[in-house]
N, CA, C and O atoms as a Maestro MAE file, in Angstrom:
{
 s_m_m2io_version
 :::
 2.0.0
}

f_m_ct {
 s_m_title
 :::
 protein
 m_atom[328] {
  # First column is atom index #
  i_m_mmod_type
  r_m_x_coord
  r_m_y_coord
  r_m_z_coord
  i_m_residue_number
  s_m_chain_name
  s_m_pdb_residue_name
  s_m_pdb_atom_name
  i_m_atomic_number
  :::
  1 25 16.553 -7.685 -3.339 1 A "UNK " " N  " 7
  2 3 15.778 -8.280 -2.285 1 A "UNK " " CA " 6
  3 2 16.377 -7.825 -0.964 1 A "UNK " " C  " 6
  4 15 17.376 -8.437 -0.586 1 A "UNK " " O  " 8
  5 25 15.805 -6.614 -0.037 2 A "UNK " " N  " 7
  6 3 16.238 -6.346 1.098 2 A "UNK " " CA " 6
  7 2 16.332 -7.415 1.600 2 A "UNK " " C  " 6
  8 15 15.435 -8.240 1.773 2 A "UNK " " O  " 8
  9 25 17.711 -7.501 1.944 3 A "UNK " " N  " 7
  10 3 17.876 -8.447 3.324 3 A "UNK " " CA " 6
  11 2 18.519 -10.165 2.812 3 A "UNK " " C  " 6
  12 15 19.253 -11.027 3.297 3 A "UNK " " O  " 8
  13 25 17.929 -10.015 1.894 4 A "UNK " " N  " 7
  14 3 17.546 -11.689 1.482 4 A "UNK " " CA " 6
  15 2 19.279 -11.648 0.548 4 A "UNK " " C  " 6
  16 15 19.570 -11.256 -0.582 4 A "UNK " " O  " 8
  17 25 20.121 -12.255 1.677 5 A "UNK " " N  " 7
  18 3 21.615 -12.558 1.193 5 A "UNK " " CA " 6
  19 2 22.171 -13.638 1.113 5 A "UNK " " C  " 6
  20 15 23.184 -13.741 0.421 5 A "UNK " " O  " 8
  21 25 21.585 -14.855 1.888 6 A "UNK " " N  " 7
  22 3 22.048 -15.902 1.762 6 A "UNK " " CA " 6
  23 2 21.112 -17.145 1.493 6 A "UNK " " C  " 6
  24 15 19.935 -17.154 1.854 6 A "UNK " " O  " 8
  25 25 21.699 -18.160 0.857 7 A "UNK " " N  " 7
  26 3 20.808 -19.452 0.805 7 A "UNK " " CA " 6
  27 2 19.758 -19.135 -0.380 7 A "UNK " " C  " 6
  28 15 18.576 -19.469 -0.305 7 A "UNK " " O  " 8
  29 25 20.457 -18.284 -1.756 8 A "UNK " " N  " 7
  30 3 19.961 -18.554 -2.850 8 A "UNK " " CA " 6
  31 2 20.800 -19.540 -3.765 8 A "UNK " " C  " 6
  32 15 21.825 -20.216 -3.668 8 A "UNK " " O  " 8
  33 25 19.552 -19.186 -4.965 9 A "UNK " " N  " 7
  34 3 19.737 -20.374 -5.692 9 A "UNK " " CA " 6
  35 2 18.758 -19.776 -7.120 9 A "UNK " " C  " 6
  36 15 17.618 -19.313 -7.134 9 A "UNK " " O  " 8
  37 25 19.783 -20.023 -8.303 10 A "UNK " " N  " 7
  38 3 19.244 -19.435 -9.705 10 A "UNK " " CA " 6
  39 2 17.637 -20.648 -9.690 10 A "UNK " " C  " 6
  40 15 17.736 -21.869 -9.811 10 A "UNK " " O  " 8
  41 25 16.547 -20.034 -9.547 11 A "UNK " " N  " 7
  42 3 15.541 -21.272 -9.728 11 A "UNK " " CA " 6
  43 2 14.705 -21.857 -11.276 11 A "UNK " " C  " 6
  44 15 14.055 -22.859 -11.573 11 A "UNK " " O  " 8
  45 25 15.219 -20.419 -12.110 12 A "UNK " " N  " 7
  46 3 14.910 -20.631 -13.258 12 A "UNK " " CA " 6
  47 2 15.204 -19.458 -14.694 12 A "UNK " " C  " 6
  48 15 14.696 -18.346 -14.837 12 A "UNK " " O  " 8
  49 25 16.222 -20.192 -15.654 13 A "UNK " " N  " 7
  50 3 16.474 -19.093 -16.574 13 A "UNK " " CA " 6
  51 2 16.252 -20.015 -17.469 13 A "UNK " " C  " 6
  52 15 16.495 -21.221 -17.467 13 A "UNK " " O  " 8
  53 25 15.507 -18.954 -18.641 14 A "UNK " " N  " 7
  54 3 15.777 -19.375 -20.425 14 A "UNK " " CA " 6
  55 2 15.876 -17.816 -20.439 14 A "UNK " " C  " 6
  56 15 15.562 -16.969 -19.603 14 A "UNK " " O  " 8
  57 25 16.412 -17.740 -21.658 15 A "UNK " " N  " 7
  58 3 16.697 -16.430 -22.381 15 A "UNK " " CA " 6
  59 2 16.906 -15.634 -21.708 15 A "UNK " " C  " 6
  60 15 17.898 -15.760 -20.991 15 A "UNK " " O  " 8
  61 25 15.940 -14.209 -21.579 16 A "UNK " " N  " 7
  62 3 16.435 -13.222 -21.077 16 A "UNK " " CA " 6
  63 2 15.838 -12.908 -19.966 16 A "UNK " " C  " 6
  64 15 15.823 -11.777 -19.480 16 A "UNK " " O  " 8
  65 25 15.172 -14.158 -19.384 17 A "UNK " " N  " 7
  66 3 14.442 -13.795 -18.151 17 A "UNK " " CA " 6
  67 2 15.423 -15.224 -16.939 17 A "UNK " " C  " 6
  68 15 15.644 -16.404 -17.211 17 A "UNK " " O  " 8
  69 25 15.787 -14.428 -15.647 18 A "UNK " " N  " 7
  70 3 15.876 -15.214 -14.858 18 A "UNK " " CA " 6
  71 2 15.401 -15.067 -13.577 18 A "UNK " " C  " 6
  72 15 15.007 -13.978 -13.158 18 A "UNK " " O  " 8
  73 25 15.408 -16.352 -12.738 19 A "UNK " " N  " 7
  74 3 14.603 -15.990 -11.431 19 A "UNK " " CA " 6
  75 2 15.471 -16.742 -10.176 19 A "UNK " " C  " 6
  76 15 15.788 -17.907 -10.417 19 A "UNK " " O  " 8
  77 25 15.908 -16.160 -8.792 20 A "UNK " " N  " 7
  78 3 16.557 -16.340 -7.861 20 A "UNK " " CA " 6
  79 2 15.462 -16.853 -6.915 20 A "UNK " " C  " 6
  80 15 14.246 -16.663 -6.888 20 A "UNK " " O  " 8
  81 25 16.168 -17.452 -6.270 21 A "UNK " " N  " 7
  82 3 15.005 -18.200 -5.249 21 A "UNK " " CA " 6
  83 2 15.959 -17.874 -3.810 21 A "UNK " " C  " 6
  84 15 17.173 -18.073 -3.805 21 A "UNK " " O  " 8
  85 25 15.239 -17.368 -2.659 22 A "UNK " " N  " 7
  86 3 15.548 -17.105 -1.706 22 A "UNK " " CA " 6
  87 2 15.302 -17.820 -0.308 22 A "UNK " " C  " 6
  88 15 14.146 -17.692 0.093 22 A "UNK " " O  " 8
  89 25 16.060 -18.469 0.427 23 A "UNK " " N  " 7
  90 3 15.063 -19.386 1.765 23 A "UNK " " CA " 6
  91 2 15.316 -18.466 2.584 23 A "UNK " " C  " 6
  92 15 14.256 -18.316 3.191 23 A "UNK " " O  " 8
  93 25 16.332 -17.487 3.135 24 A "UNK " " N  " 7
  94 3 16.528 -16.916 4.527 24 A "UNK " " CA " 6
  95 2 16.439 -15.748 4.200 24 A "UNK " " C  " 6
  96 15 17.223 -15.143 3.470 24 A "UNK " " O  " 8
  97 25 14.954 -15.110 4.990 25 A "UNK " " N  " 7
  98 3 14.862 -13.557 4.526 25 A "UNK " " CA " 6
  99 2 14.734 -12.541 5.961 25 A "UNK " " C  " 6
  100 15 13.521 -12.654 6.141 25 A "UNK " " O  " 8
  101 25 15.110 -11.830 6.836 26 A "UNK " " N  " 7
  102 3 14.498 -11.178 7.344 26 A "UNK " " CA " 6
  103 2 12.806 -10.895 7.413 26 A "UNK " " C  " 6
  104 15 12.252 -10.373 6.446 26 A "UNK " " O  " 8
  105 25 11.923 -11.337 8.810 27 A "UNK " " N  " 7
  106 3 10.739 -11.673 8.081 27 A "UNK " " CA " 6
  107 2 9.803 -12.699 7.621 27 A "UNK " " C  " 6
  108 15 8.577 -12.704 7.725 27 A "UNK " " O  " 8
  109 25 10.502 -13.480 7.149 28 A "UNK " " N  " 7
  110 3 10.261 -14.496 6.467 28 A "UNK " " CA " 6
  111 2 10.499 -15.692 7.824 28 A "UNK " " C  " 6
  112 15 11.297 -16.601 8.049 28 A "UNK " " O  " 8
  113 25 9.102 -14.977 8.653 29 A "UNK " " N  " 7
  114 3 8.794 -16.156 9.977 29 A "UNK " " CA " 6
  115 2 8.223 -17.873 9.342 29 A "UNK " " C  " 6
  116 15 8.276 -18.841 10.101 29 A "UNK " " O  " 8
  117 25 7.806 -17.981 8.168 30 A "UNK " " N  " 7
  118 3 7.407 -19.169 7.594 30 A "UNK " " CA " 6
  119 2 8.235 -20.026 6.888 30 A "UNK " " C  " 6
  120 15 8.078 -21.242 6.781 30 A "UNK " " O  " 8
  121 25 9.136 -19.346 6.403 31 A "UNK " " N  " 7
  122 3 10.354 -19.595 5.495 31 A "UNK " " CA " 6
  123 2 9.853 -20.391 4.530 31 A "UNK " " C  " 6
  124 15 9.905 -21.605 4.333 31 A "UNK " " O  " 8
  125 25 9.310 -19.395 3.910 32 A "UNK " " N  " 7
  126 3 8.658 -19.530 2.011 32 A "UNK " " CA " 6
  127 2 10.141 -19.429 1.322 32 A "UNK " " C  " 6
  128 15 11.159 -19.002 1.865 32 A "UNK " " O  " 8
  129 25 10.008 -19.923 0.005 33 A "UNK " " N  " 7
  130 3 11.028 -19.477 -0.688 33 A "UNK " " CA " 6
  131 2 10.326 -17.951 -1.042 33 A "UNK " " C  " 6
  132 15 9.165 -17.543 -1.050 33 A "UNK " " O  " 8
  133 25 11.515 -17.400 -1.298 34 A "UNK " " N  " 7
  134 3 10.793 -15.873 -1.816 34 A "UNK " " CA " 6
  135 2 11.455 -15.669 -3.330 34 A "UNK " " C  " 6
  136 15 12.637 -16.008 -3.279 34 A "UNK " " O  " 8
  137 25 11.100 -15.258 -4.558 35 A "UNK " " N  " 7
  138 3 11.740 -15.614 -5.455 35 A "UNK " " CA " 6
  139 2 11.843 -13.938 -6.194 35 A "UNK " " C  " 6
  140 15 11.220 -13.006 -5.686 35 A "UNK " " O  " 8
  141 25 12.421 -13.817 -7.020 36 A "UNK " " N  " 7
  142 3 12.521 -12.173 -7.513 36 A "UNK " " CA " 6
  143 2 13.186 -13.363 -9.291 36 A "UNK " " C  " 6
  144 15 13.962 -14.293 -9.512 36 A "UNK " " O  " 8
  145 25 12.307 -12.548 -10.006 37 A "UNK " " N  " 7
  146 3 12.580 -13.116 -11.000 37 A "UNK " " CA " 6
  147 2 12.728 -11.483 -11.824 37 A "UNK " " C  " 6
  148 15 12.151 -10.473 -11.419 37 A "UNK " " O  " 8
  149 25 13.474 -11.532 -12.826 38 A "UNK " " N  " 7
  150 3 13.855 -10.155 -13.955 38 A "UNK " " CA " 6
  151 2 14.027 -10.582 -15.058 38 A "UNK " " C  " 6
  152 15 13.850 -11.776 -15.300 38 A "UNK " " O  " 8
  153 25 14.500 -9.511 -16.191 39 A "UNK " " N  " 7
  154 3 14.173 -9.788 -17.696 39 A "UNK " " CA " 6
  155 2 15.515 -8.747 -17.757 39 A "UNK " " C  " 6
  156 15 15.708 -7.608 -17.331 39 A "UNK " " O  " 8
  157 25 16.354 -9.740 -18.518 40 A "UNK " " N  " 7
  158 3 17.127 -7.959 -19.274 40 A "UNK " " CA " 6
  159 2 16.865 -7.752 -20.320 40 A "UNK " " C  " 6
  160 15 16.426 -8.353 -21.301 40 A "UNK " " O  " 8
  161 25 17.293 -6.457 -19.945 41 A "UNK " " N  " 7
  162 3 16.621 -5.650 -20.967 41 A "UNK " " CA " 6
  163 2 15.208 -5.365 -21.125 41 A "UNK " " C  " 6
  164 15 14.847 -4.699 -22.096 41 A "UNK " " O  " 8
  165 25 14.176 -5.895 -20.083 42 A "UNK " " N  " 7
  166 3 12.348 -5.692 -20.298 42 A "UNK " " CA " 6
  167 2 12.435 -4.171 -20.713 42 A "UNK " " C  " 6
  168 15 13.299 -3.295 -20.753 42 A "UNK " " O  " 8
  169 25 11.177 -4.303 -20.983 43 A "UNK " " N  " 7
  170 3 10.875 -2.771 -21.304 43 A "UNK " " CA " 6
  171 2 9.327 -2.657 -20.071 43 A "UNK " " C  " 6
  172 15 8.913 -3.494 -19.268 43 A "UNK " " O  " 8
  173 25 8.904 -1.506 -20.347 44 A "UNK " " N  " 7
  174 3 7.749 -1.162 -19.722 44 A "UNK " " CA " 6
  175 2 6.779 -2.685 -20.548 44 A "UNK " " C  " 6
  176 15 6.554 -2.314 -21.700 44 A "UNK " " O  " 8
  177 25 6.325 -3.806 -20.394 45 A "UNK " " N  " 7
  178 3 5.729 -4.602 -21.340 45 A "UNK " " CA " 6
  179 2 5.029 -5.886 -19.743 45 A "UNK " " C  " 6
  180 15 5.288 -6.005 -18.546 45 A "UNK " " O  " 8
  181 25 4.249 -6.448 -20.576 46 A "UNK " " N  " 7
  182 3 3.836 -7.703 -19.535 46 A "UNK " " CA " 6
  183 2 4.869 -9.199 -20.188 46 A "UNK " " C  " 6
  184 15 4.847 -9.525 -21.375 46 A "UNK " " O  " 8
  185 25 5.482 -9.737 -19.399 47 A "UNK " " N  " 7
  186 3 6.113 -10.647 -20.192 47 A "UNK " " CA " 6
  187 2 5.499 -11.950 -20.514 47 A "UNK " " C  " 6
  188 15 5.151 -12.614 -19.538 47 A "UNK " " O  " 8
  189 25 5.269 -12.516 -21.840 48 A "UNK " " N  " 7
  190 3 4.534 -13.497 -22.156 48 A "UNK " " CA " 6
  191 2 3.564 -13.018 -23.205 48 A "UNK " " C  " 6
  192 15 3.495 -13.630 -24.270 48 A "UNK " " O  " 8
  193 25 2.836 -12.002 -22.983 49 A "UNK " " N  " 7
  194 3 1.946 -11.297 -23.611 49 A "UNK " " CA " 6
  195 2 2.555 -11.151 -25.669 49 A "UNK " " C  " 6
  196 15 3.622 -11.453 -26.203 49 A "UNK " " O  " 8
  197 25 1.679 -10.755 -26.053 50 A "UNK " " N  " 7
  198 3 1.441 -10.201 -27.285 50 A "UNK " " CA " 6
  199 2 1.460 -8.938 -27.498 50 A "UNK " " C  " 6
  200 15 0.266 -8.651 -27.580 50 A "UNK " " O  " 8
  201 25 2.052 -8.008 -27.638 51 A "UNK " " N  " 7
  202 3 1.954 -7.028 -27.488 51 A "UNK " " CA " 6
  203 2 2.721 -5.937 -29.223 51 A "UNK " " C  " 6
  204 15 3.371 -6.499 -30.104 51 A "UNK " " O  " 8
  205 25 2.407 -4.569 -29.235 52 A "UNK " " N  " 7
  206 3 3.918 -3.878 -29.803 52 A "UNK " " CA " 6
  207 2 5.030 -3.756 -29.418 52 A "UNK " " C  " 6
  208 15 5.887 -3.682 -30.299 52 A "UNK " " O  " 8
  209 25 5.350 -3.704 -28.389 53 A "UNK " " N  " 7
  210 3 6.654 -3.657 -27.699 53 A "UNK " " CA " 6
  211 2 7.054 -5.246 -27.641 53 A "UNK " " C  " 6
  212 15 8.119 -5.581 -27.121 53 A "UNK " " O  " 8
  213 25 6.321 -6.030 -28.095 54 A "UNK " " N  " 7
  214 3 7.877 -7.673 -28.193 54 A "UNK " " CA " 6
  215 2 7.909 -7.661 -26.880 54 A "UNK " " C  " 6
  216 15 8.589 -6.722 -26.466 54 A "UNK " " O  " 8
  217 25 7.380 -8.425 -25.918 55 A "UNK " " N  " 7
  218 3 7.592 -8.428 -25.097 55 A "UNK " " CA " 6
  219 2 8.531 -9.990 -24.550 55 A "UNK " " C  " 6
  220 15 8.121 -11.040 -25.044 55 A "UNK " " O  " 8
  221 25 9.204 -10.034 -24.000 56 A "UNK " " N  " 7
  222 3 9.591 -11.518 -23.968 56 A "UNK " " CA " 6
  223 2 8.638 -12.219 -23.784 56 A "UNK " " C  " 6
  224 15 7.544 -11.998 -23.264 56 A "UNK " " O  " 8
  225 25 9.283 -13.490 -24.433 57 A "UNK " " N  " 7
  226 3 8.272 -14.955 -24.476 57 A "UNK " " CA " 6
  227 2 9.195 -15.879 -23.545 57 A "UNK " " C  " 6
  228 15 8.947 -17.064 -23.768 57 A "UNK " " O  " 8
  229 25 10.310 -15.674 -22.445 58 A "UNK " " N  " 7
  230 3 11.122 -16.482 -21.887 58 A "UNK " " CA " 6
  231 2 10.073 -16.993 -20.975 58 A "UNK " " C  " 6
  232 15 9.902 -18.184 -20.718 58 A "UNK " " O  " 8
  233 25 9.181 -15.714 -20.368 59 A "UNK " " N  " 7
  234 3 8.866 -16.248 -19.226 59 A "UNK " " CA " 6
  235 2 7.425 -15.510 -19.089 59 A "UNK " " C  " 6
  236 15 7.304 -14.289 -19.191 59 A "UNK " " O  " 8
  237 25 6.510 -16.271 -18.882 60 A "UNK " " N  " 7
  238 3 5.229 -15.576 -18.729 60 A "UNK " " CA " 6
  239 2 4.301 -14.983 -17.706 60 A "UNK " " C  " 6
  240 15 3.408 -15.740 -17.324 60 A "UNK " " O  " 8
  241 25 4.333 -13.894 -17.239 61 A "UNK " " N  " 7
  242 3 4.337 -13.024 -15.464 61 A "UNK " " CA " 6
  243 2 2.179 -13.446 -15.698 61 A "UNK " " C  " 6
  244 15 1.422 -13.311 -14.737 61 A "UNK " " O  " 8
  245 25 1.873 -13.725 -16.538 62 A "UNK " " N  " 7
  246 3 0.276 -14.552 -15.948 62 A "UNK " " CA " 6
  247 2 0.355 -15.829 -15.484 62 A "UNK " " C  " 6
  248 15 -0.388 -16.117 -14.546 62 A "UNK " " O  " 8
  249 25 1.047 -16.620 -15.902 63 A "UNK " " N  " 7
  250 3 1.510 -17.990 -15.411 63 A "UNK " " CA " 6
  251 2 1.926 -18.034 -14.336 63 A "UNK " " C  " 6
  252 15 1.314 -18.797 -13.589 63 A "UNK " " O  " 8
  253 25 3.010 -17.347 -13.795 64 A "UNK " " N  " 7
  254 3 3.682 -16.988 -12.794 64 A "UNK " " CA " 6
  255 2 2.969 -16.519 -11.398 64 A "UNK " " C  " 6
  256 15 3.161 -17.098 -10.329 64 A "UNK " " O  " 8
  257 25 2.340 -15.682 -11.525 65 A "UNK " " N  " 7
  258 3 1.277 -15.047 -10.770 65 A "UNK " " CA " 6
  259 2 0.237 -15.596 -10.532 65 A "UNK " " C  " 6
  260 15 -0.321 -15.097 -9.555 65 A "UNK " " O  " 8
  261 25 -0.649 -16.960 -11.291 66 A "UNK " " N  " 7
  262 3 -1.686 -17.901 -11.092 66 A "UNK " " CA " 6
  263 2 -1.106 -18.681 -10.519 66 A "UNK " " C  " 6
  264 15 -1.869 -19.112 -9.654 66 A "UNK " " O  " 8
  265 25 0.473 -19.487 -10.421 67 A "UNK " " N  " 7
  266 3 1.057 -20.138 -9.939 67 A "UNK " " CA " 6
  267 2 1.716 -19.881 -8.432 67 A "UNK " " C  " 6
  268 15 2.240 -20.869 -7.917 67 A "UNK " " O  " 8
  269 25 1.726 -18.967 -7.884 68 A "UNK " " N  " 7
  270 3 1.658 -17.984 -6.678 68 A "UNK " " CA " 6
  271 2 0.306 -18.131 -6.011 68 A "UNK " " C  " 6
  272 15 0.282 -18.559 -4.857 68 A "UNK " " O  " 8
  273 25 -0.776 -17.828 -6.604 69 A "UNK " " N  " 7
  274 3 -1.624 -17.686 -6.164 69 A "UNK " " CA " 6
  275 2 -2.725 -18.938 -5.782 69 A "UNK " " C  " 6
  276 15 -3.715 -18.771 -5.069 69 A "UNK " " O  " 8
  277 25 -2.275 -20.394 -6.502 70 A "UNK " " N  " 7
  278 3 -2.800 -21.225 -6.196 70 A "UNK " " CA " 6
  279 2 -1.551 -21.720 -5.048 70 A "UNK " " C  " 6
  280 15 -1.909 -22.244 -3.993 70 A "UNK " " O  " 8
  281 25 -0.777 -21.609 -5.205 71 A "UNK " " N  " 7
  282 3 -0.157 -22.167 -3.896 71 A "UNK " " CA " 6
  283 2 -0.743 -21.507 -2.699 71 A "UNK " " C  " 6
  284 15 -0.726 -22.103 -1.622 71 A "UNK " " O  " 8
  285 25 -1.198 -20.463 -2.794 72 A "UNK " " N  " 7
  286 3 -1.554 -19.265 -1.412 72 A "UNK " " CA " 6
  287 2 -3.311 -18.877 -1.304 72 A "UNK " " C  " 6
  288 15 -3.778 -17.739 -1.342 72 A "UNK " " O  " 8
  289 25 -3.983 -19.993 -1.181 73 A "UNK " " N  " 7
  290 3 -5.355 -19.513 -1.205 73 A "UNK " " CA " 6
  291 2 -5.619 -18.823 -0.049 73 A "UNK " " C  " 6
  292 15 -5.049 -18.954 1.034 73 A "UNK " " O  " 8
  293 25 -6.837 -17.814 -0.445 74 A "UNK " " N  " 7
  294 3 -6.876 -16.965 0.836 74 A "UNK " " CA " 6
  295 2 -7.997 -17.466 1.212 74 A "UNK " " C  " 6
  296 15 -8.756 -18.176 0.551 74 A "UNK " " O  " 8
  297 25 -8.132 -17.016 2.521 75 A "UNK " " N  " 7
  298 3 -9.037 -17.272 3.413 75 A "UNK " " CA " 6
  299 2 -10.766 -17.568 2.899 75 A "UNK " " C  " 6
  300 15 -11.509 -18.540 3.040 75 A "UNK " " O  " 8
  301 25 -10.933 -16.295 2.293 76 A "UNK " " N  " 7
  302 3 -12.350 -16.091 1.666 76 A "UNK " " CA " 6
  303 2 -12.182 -17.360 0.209 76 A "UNK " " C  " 6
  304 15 -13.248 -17.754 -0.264 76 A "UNK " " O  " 8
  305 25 -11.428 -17.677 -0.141 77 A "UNK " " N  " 7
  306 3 -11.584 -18.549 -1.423 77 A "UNK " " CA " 6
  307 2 -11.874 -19.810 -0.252 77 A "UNK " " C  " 6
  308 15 -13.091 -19.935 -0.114 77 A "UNK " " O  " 8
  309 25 -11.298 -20.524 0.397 78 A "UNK " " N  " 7
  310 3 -11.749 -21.696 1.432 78 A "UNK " " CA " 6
  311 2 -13.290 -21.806 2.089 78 A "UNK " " C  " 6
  312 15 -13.949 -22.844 2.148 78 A "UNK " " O  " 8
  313 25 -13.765 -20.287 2.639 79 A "UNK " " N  " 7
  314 3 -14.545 -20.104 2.982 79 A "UNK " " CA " 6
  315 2 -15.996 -20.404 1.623 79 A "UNK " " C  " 6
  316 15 -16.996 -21.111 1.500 79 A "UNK " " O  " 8
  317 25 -15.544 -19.760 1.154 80 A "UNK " " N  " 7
  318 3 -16.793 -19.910 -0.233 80 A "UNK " " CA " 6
  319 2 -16.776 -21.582 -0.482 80 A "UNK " " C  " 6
  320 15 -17.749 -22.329 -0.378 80 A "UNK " " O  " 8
  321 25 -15.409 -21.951 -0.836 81 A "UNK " " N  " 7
  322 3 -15.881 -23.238 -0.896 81 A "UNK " " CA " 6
  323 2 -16.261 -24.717 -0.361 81 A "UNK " " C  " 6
  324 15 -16.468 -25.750 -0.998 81 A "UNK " " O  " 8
  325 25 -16.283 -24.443 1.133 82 A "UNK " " N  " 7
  326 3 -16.748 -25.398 1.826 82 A "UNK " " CA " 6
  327 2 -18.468 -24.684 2.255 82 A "UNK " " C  " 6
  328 15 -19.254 -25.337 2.942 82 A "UNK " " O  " 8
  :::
 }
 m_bond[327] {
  # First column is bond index #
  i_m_from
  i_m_to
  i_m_order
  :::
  1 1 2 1
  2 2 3 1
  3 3 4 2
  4 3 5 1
  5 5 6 1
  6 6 7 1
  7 7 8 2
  8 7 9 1
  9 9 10 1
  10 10 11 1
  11 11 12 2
  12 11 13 1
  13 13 14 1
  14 14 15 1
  15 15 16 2
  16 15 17 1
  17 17 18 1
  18 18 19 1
  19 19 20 2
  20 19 21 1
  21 21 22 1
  22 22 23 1
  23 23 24 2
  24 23 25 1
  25 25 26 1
  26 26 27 1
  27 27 28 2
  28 27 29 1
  29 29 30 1
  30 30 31 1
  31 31 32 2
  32 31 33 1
  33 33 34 1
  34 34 35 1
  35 35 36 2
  36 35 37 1
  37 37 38 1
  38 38 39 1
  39 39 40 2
  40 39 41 1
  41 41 42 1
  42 42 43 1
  43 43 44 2
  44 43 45 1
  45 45 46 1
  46 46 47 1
  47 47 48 2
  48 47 49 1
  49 49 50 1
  50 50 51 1
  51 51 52 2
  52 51 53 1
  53 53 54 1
  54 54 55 1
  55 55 56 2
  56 55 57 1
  57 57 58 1
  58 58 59 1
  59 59 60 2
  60 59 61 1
  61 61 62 1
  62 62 63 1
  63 63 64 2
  64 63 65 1
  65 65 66 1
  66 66 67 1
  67 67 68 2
  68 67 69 1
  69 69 70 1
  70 70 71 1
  71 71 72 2
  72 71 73 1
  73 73 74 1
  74 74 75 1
  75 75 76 2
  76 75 77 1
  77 77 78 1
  78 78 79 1
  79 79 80 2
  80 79 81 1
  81 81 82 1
  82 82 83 1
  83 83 84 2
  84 83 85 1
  85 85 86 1
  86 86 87 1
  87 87 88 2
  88 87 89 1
  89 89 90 1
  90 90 91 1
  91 91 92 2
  92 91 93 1
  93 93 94 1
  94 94 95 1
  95 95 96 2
  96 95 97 1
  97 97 98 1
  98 98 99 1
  99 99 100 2
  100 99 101 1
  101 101 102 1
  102 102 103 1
  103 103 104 2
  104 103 105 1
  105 105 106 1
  106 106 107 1
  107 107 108 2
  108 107 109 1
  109 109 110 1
  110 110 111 1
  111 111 112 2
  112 111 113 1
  113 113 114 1
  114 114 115 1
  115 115 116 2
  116 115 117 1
  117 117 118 1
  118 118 119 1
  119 119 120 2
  120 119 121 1
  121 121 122 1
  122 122 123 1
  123 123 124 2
  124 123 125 1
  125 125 126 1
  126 126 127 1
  127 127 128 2
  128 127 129 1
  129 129 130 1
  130 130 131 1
  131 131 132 2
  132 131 133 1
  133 133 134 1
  134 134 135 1
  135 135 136 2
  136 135 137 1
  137 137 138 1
  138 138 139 1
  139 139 140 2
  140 139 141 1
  141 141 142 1
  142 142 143 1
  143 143 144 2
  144 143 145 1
  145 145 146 1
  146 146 147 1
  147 147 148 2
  148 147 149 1
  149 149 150 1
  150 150 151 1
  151 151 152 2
  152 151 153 1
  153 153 154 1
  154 154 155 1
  155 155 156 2
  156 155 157 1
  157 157 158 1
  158 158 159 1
  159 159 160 2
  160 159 161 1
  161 161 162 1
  162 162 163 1
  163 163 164 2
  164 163 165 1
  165 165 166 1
  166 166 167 1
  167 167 168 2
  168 167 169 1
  169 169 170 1
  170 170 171 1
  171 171 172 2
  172 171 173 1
  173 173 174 1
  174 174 175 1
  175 175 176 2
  176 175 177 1
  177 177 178 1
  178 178 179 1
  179 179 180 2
  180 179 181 1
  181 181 182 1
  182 182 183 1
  183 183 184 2
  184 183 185 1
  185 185 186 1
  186 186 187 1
  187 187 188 2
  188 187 189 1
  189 189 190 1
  190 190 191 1
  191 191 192 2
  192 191 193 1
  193 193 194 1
  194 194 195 1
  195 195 196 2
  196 195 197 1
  197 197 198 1
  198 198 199 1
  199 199 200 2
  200 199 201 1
  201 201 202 1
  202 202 203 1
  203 203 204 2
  204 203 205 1
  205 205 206 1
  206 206 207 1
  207 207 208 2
  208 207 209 1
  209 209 210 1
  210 210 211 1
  211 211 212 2
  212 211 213 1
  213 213 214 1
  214 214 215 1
  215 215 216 2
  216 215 217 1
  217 217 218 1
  218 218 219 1
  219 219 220 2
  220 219 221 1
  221 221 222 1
  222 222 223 1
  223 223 224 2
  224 223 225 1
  225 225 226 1
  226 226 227 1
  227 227 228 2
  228 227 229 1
  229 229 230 1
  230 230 231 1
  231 231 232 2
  232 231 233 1
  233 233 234 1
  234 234 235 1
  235 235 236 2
  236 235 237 1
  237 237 238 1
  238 238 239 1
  239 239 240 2
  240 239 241 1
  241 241 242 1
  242 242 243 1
  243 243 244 2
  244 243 245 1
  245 245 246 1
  246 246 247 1
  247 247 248 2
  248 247 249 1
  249 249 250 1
  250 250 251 1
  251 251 252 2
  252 251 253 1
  253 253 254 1
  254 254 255 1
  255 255 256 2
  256 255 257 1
  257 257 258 1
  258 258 259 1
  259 259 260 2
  260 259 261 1
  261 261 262 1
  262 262 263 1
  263 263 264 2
  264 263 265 1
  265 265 266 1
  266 266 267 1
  267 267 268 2
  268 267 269 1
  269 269 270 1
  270 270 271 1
  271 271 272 2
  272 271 273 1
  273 273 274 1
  274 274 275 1
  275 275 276 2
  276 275 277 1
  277 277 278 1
  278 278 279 1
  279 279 280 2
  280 279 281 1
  281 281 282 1
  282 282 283 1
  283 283 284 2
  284 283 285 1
  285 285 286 1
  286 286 287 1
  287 287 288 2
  288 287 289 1
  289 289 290 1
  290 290 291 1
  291 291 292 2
  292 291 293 1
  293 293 294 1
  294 294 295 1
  295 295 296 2
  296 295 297 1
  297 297 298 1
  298 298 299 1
  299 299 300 2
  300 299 301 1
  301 301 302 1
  302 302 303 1
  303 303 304 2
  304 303 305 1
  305 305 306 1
  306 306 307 1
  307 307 308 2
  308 307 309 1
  309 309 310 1
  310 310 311 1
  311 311 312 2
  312 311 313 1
  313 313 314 1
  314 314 315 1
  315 315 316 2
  316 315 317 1
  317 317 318 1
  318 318 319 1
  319 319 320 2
  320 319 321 1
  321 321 322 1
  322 322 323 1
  323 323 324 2
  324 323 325 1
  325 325 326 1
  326 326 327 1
  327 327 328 2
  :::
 }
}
């Protein structure tokens, strides 16, 4: 995480996936947490998924990413629905 050196915090591990949570980033005029989550050992794979490659089941990057994205509605999703 360029920049992002202080005022973390492990925000979530099982197995082989963990995720850092960041408050002070260069940038970061809103001061979101910013989070960088990894897998050791991933392979090229989606994690959560079903796949041939076994992909981890620690942590699931569709969950993750719907969960991002309802915190952050955009403009045009507000607009449509009022």
């Amino acid at each position: 995480m360029s920049g992002c050196t202080t005022n973390s915090k492990q925000s979530y591990q099982r197995g082989d996936a963990t995720c850092i949570s960041y408050t002070e980033c260069p940038n970061n005029d809103d001061n979101m947490n910013i989070t960088l989550c990894t897998i050791e050992g991933g392979q090229h794979s989606w994690p959560g998924a079903t796949a041939y490659e076994q992909p981890t089941q620690d942590i699931g990057a569709t969950e993750e990413i719907w969960n991002f994205f309802k915190r952050f509605p955009s403009r045009i999703s507000k607009e449509i629905n009022h």
